[in-house]
N, C-alpha and C positions, 0 to 999 in steps of 0.2 A: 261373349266373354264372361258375363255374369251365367247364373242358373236360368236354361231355359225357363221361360214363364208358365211351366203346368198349374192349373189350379190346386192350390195351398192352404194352410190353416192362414195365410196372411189375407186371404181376400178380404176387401174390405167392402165390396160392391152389396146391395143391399141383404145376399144370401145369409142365412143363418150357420153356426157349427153345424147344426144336425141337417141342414139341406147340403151343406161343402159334402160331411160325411158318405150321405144317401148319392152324390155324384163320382166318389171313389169308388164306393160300394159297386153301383153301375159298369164304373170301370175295368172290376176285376171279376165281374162277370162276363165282360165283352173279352175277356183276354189280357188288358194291357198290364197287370199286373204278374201276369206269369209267362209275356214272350222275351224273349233274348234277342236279342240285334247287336252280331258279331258279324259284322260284313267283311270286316280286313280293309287294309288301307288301299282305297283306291287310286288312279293315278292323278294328281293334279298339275294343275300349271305349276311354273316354279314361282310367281308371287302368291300363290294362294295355297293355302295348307291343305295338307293332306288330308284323307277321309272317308270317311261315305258320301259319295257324290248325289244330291238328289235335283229335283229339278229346278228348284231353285241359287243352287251352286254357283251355276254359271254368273247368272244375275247380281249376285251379291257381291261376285269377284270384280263381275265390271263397275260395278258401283262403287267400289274403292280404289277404282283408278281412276274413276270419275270426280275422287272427291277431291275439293277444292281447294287450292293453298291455303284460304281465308275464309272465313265466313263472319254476315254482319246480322245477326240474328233478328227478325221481327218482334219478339215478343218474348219476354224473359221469362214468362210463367212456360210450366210445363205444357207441351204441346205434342198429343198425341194423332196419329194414323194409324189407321187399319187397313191392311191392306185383305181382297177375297180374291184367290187367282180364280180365272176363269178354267184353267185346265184341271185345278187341280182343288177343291173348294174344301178338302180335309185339312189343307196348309193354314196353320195361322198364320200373320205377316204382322207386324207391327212397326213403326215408326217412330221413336218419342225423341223427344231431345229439350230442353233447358238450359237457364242461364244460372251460373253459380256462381255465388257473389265472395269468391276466394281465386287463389291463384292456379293456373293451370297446375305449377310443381305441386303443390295440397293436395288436388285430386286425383293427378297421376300415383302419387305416392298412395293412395287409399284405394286405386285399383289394381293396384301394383302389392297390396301387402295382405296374400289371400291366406296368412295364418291365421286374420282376425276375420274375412269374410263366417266366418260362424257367426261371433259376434253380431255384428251388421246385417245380415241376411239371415231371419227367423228360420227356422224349421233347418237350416243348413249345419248339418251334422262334422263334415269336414271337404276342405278341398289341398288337394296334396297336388302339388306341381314337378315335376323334372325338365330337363333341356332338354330341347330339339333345336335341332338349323334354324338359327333365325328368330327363334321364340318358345314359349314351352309347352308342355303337353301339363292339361287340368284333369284332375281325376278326383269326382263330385258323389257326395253324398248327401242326399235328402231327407227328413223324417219323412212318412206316411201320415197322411192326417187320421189315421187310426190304428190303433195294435196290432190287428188283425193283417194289416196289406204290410206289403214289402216295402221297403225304402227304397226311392229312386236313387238310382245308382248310372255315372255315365261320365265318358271320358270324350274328352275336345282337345285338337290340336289346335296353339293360336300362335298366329304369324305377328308378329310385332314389328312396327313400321315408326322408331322414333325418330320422327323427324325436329323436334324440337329446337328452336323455341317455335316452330313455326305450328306443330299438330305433332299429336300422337295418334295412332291408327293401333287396335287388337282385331284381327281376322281371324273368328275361329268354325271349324267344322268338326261334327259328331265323327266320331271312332267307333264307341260300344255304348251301348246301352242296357239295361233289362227294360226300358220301357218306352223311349224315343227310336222310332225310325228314320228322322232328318233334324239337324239343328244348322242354320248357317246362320250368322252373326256378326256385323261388324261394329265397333264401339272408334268413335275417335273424341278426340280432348284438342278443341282450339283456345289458345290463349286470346284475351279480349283488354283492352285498356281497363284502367283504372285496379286493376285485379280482381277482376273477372276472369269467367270462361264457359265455354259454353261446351256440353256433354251431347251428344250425338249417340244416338245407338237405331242400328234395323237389325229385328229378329223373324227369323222363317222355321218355325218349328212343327215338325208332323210326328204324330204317334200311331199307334193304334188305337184309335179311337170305337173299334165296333160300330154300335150298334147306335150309338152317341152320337155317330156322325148324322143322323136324321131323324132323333129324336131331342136332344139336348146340345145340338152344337153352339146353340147361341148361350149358355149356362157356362160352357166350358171359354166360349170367345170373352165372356164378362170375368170370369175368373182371371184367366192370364192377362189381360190387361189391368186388370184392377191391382195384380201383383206385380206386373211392371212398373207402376206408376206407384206406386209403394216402396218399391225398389231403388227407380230414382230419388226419388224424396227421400230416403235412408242415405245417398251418396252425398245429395246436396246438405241434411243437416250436416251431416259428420265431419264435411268439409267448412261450413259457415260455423260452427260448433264445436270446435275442439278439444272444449271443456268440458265437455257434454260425453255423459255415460253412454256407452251403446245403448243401454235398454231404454234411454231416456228418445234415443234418435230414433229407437226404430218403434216406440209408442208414437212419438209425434209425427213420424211418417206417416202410420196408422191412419191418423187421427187426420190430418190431411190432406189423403185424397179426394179428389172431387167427383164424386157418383156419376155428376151430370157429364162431365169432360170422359169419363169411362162409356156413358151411352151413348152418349154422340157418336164418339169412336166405331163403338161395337155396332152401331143401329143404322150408320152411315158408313157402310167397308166403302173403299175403292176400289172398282174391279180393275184385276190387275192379268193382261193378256203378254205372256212368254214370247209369243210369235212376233211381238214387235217389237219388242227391248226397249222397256220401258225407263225411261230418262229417271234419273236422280233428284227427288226434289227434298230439301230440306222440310221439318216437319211441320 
């Protein structure tokens, strides 16, 4: 529902600007900078949005049927998973979820209001929404961490499931891209006593990776998780912080992240096998 997690100028993971740079660079050498992915809309189930169906689809669809009236969170800090499919070891996977110390309506309404996601999400040029059945169609613009490359560019259909007060649910899957081959995503929002709530999201995102994919995959897996986990912490300031300037939220997000909780993540994948429908675990 948010910007896939490509490596960013937001990484905060030990890499330097001029190493993030030297990994674009790489990129648009391997191709991913100058392919197109215009597949047309495939056919989906009718709870699950339309799209580019990849192999992860299915999965992520059962997974939000799977998901649970309630939930009673172990641990209020941010808590990441990695997921490494065995079929398919290009796919990133990711798991993260937190506990946020404001009201479900706060948070809903801040992912709910993507004329300020610029604001809130660094490098995020603009996202522009229209209606579809049931929920809208995002259409996302990214800066390039250099002059030279193109800006990511890519459109997601998200199926919106307000069940409120009980959860809210955003399912969304890639359409078009100039540089993502598969995005499936689902985000939900449980209300928690006292006014809390706890923020849920799994992401499965593939590109074209080249040449990257066996030479620098593990560069590229520390990138996106380190701008997920950035990401969240930009949602949970804004929301515990109201007062708080965007650039104030999303410096302090910045500032943060936990390196060690990024390599763990990254240095301990879960392998994750399709053939066996792999059960729902919170993260």
């Amino acid at each position: 529902m948010r910007a896939p997690q490509m490596p960013q100028r937001t990484t905060i993971n030990r890499g330097a600007h001029a190493r993030r740079t030297t990994l674009w660079v790489m990129l648009l050498a391997a191709g991913i900078g100058t392919t197109s992915v215009t597949m047309g809309l495939a056919t989906a189930a009718s709870d699950a949005p339309s799209g580019i169906t990849t192999s992860h689809s299915a999965l992520v669809a059962h997974w939000v049927r799977q998901l649970p009236q309630s939930v009673n969170p172990s641990r209020d800090g941010l808590a990441l998973r990695c997921f490494e499919t065995i079929q398919h070891s290009d796919v990133i996977g990711v798991a993260h979820g937190l506990v946020i110390q404001a009201t479900a309506a706060r948070v809903t309404s801040i992912l709910d209001d993507y004329d300020h996601y610029k604001d809130l999400f660094e490098d995020t040029v603009y996202v522009r929404t229209s209606p579809i059945p049931n929920g809208i169609r995002e259409s996302w613009e990214q800066k390039a961490p250099a002059i030279f490359l193109p800006n990511t560019r890519f459109v997601v259909n998200t199926l919106i499931h307000d069940e409120m007060p009980k959860r809210k649910i955003w399912h969304s899957r890639l359409v078009s891209s100039n540089q993502l081959l598969g995005n499936d995503v689902f985000v939900a929002v449980y209300p928690l006593e006292k006014d809390r709530c706890y923020y849920w999201e799994v992401d499965f995102i593939k590109a074209k990776w080249g040449i990257l994919s066996s030479v620098a995959m593990s560069s590229i897996w520390s990138g996106g998780v380190s701008a997920t986990a950035v990401s969240d912490l930009a949602i949970k300031f804004r929301a515990e912080n109201p007062a708080w300037s965007y650039a104030l939220v999303r410096d302090f997000a910045k500032k943060r992240v936990d390196a060690r909780l990024v390599d763990q993540c990254v240095n301990h994948r879960i392998a994750l096998d399709l053939t066996k429908e792999p059960p729902l675990r919170d993260p």
